[in-house]
C-alpha positions as CSV (number, residue, x, y, z in Angstrom):
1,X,-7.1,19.5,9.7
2,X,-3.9,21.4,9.9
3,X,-1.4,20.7,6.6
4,X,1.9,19.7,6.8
5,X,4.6,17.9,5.1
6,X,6.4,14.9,7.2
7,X,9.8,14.6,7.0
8,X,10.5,10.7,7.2
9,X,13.6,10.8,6.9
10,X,14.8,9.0,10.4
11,X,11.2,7.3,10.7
12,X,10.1,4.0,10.4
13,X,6.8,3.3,8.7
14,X,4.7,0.5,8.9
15,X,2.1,0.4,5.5
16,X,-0.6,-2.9,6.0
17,X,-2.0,-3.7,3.1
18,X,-0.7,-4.8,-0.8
19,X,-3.8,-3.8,-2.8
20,X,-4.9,-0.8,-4.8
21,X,-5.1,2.1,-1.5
22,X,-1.8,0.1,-0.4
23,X,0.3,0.4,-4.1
24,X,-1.0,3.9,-3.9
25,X,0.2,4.6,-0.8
26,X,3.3,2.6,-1.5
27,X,4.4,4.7,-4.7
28,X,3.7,7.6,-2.3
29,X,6.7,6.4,0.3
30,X,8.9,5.5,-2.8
31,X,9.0,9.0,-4.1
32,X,9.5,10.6,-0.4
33,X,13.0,10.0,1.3
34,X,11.9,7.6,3.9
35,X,14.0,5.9,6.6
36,X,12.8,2.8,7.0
37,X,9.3,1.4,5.1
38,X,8.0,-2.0,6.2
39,X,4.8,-3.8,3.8
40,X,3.0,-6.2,5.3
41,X,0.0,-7.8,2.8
42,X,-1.0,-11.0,2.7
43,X,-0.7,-11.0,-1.1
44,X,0.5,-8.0,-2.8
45,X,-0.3,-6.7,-6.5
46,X,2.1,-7.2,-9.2
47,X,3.2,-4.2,-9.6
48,X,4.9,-4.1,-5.9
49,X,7.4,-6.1,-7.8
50,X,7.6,-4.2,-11.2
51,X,11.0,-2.2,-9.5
52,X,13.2,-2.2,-6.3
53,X,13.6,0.4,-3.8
54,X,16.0,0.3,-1.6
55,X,14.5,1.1,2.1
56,X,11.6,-0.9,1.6
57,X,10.6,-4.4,2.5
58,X,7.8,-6.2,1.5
59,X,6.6,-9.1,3.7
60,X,4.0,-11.5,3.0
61,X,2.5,-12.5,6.1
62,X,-0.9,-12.1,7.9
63,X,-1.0,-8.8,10.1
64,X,0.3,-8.8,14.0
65,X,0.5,-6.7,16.2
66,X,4.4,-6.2,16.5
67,X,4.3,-5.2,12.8
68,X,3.5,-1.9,13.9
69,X,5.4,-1.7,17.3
70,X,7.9,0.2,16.2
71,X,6.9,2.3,13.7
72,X,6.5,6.0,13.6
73,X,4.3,6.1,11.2
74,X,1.1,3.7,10.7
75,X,-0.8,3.4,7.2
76,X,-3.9,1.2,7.4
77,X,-4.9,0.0,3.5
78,X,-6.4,-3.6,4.0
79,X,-9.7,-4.8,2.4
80,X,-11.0,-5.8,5.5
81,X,-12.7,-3.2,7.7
82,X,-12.5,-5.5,10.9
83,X,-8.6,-5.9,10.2
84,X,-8.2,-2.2,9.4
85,X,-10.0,-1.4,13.0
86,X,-8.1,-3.6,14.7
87,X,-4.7,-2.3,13.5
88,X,-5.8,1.3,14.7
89,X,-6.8,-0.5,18.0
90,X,-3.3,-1.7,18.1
91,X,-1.4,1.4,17.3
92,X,-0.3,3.9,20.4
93,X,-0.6,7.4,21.0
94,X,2.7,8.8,19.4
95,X,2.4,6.9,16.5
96,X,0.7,9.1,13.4
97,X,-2.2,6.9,11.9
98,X,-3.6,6.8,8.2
99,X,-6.8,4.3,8.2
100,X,-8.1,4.4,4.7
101,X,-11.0,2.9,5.1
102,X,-12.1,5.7,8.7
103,X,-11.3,8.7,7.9
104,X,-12.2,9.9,11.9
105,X,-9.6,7.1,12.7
106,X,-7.0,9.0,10.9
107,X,-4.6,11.6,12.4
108,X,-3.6,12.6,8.7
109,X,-4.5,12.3,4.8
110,X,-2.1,12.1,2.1
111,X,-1.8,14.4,-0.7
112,X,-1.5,14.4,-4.4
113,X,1.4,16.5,-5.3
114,X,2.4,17.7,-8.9
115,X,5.5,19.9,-9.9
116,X,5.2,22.7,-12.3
117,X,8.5,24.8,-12.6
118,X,10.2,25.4,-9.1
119,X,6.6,24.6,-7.6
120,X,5.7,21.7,-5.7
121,X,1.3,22.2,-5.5
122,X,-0.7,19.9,-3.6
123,X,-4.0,19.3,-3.8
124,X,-5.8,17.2,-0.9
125,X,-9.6,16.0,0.2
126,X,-9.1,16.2,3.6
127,X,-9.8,11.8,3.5
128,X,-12.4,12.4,0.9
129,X,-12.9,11.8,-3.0
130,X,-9.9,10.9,-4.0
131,X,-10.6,10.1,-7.4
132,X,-12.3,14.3,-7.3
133,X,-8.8,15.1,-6.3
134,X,-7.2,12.7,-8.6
135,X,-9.1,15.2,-11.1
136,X,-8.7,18.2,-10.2
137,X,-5.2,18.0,-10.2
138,X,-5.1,17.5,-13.6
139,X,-6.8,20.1,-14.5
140,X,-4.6,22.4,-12.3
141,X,-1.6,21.3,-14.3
142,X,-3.0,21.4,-17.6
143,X,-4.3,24.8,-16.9
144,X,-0.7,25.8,-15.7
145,X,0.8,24.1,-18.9
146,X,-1.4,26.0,-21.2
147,X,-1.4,28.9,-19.0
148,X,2.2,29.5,-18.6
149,X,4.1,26.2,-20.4
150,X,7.0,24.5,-19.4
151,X,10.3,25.8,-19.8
């Protein structure tokens, strides 16, 4: 893997799925300035609703195919494995690919990212244990707190 940050500003993303990997992945696109965020789920966790951000639409519907026909940017987060498998089946060459549930069908992994000071740090599994990552995260940033505070 090669790391790098995606600037999604101009890009249309397409997340499938309204579960626990999908909210994650959802609060993920919330925080980053993204152009244009589509969530498709056939039923969605409450707290999709809990606030509104402007850029992203939630749709409850089954998956199809032209969900994902013009997005950029593919993130595959169902509960179903066949579903999953068949949206990468769908997906094209130039789009970039996330498929929670294959990591080898997956042209990228997210990262958990934490600010201390005029830091951004990152801290990423390469689309394995996240709840290690999840972890060892905090205790990077409780190390820096208690190493060197917060101003």
């Amino acid at each position: 893997m090669y790391p790098i940050q995606l600037n999604l500003k101009n890009k249309r993303v397409a997340l499938i799925g309204g579960g626990r990997i999908g909210f994650r992945k959802f609060k993920q696109l919330a925080k980053a300035d993204c152009g244009e965020v589509t969530v498709i789920s056939k039923a969605f966790w409450p707290e999709f609703f809990e606030h509104s951000y402007p850029g992203i639409k939630l749709i409850t519907k089954d998956y199809d195919k032209e969900d994902i026909a013009d997005a950029d940017v593919v993130i595959i987060a169902t509960d179903s494995q066949e579903i999953n498998d068949k949206i990468k089946q769908d997906t094209t060459p130039q789009q970039l690919v996330n498929h929670t549930g294959d990591k080898s069908q997956s042209d990228f992994f997210n990262m958990i990212e934490f600010d201390f000071e005029d830091l951004a740090i990152s801290v990423r599994s390469n689309g394995g244990d996240y709840k290690k990552v999840k972890q060892v995260s905090k205790a990077i940033e409780k190390y820096l707190q208690e190493e060197y505070g917060r101003e």
